[in-house]
C-alpha positions in Angstrom: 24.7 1.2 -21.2 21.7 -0.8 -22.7 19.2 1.1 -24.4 16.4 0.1 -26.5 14.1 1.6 -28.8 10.8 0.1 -29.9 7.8 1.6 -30.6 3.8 0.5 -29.8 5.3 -2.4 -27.5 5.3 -2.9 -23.7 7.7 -0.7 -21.7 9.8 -2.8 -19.5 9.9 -2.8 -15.6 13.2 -4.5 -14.0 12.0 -5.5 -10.7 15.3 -5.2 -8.4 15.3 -8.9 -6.8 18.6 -8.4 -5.1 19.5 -9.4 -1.6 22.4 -6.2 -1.5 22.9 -2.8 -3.1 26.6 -4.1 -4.7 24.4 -6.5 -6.7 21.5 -4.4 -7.7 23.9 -1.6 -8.8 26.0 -3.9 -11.1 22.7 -4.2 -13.3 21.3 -0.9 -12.5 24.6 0.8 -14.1 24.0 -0.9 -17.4 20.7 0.3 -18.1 19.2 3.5 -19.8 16.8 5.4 -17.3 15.1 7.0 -20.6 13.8 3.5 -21.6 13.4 1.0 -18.3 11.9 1.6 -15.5 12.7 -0.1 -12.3 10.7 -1.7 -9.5 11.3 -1.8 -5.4 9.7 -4.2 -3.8 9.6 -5.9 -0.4 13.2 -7.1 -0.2 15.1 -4.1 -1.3 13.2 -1.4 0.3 13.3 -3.4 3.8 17.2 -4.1 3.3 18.2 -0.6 1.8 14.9 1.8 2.5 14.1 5.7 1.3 17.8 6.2 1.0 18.2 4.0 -1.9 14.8 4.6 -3.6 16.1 8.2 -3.8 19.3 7.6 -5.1 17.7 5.6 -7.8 15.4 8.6 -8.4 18.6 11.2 -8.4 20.0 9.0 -11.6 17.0 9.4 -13.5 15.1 6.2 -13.5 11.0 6.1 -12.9 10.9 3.9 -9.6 7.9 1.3 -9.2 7.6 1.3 -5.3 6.1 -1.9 -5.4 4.9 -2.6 -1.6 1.0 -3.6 -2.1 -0.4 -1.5 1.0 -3.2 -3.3 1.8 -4.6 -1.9 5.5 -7.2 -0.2 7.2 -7.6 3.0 5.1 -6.4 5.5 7.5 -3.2 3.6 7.2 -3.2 3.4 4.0 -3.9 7.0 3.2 -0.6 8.0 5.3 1.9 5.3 3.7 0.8 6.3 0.7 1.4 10.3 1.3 5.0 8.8 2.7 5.9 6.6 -0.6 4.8 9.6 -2.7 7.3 12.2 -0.9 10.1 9.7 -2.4 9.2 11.1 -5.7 8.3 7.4 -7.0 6.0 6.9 -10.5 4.5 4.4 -9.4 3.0 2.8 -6.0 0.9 -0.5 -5.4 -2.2 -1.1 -3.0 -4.2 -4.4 -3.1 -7.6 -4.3 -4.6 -8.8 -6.8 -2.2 -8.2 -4.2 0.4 -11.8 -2.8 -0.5 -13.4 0.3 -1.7 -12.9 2.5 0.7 -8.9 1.7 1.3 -9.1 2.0 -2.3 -10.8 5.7 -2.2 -8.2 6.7 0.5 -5.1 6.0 -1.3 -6.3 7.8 -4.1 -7.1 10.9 -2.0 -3.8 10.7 -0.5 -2.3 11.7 -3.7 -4.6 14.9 -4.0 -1.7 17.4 -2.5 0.7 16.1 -5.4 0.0 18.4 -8.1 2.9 17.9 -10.0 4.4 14.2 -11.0 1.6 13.0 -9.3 2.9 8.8 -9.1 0.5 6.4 -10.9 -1.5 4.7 -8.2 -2.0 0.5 -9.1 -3.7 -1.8 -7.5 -2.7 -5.4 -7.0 -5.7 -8.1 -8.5 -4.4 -11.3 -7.9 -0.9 -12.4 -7.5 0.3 -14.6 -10.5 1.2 -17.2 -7.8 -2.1 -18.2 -7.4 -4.8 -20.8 -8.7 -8.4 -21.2 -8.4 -7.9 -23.6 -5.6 -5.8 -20.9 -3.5 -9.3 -19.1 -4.3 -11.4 -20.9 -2.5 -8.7 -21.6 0.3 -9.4 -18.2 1.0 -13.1 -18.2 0.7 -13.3 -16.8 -2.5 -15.6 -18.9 -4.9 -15.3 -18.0 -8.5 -12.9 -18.2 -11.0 -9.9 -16.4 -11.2 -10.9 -14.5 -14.4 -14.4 -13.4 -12.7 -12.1 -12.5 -9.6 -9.6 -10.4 -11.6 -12.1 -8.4 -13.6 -14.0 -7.9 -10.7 -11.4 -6.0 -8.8 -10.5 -4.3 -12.1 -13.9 -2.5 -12.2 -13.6 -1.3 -8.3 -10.5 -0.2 -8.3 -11.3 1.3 -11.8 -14.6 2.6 -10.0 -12.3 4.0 -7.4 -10.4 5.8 -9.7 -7.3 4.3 -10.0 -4.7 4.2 -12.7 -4.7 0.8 -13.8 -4.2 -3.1 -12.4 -1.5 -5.6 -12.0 -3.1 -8.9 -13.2 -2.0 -11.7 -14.8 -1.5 -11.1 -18.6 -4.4 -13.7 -20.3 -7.0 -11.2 -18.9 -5.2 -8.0 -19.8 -7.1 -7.7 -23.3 -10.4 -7.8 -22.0 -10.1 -5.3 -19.4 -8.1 -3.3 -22.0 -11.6 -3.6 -23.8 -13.3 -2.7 -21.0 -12.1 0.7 -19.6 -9.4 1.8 -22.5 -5.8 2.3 -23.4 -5.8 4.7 -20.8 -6.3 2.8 -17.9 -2.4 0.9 -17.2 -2.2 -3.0 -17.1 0.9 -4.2 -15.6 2.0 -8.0 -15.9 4.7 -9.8 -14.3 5.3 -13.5 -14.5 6.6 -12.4 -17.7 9.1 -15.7 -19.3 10.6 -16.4 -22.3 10.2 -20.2 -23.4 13.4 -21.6 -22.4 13.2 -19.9 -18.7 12.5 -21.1 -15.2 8.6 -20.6 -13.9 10.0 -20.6 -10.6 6.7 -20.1 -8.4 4.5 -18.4 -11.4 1.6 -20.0 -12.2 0.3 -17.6 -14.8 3.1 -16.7 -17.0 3.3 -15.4 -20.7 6.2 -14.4 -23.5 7.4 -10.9 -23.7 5.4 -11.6 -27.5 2.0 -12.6 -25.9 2.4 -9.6 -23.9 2.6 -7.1 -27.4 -0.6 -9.0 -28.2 -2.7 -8.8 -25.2 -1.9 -5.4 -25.1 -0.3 -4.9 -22.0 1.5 -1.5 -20.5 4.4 -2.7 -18.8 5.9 -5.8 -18.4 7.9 -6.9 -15.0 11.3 -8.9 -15.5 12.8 -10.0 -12.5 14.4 -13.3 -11.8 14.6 -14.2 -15.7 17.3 -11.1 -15.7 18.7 -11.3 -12.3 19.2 -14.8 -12.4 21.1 -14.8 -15.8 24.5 -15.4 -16.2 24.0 -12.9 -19.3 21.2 -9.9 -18.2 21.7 -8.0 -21.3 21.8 -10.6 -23.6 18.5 -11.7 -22.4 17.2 -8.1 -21.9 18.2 -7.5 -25.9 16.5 -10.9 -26.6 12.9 -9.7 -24.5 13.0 -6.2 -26.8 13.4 -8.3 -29.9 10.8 -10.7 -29.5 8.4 -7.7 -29.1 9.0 -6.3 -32.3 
């Protein structure tokens, strides 16, 4: 089992990008549930649902549900209630979703008193460039865009923001260590892109002052996981 101890650096979140259970397991059993965390998204949870978020839970890992509710708040307010009963740490909502979905998922988790999950909201995918922006109707840059929907959902109480990690500092700057960044598009030098746009080392990540960093296809794609997971905690050091 692969454990790692480091202190003052980003925590590590392995996002499950598995098409099966046998294949998400065979990682899943290396790894120490007292140091990584792991994240759900949109292909596991539709292949494998609650069942296997709970089994995860019952072996001691802190689950990101990572599903980026974005919907009329109403809607919003009950999927969240619904994800929370899993006994997740973390959910996801889009911050474009606006201020009042925003104020409804929060409210959702007011019955939770104890191990109440982290509630994040989603700025802008690390997919996308200014031009994607404006193909959307959205004209200003993608820093102004990011910070922008840091301060609502930050305004809507919130936890903290998944943004791309070059603009993690200054809302660190902004609303303090308390308030979580999350960053994915995390790559080490040698590694694939894939479809990241904004991407940034596991050591500019230690520097920008960033929460938790999301590894996903640089570790489920290697021939070696642990060999590259040992080489990520390194380069933090």
């Amino acid at each position: 089992m692969l454990n790692s101890s480091f202190y003052n650096t980003p925590k590590i979140i392995i996002a499950l990008d598995f098409c099966n259970k046998k294949s998400a397991m065979k990682l899943v059993n290396l790894l120490d549930p007292s140091t990584f965390y792991l994240k759900v998204g949109k292909e596991m949870f539709t292949t494998l649902g609650c069942k296997f978020v709970r089994e995860l839970h019952q072996l001691g890992f802190n689950i990101f549900l990572d599903l980026k509710f974005h919907d009329i708040p109403n809607t919003v307010f009950h999927a969240i209630k619904a994800a929370a009963d899993l006994g997740v740490w973390m959910l996801s909502v889009h911050a474009s979703g606006g201020k009042e979905m925003l104020i409804s998922a929060k409210k959702a988790l007011k019955s939770f008193k104890k191990n109440t999950p982290l509630l994040i909201a989603v700025t802008s995918l690390t997919s996308l460039k200014e031009k994607n922006l404006k193909e959307i109707g959205i004209h200003m840059s993608l820093e102004k865009y990011v910070l922008t929907l840091s301060k609502l959902s930050n305004d809507c109480g919130l936890d903290g923001v998944v943004c791309p990690g070059r603009e993690a500092k200054k809302i660190k700057l902004l609303y303090g260590n308390s308030y979580k960044i999350i960053t994915p598009g995390i790559r080490c030098y040698s590694d694939n892109t894939f479809d990241q746009n904004h991407v940034i080392t596991p050591k500019k990540a230690k520097e920008y002052k960033i929460d938790y960093i999301v590894v996903g296809r640089s570790i489920t794609t290697s021939k070696n996981p642990i060999k590259k997971l040992n080489f990520i905690i390194e380069s933090m050091k």
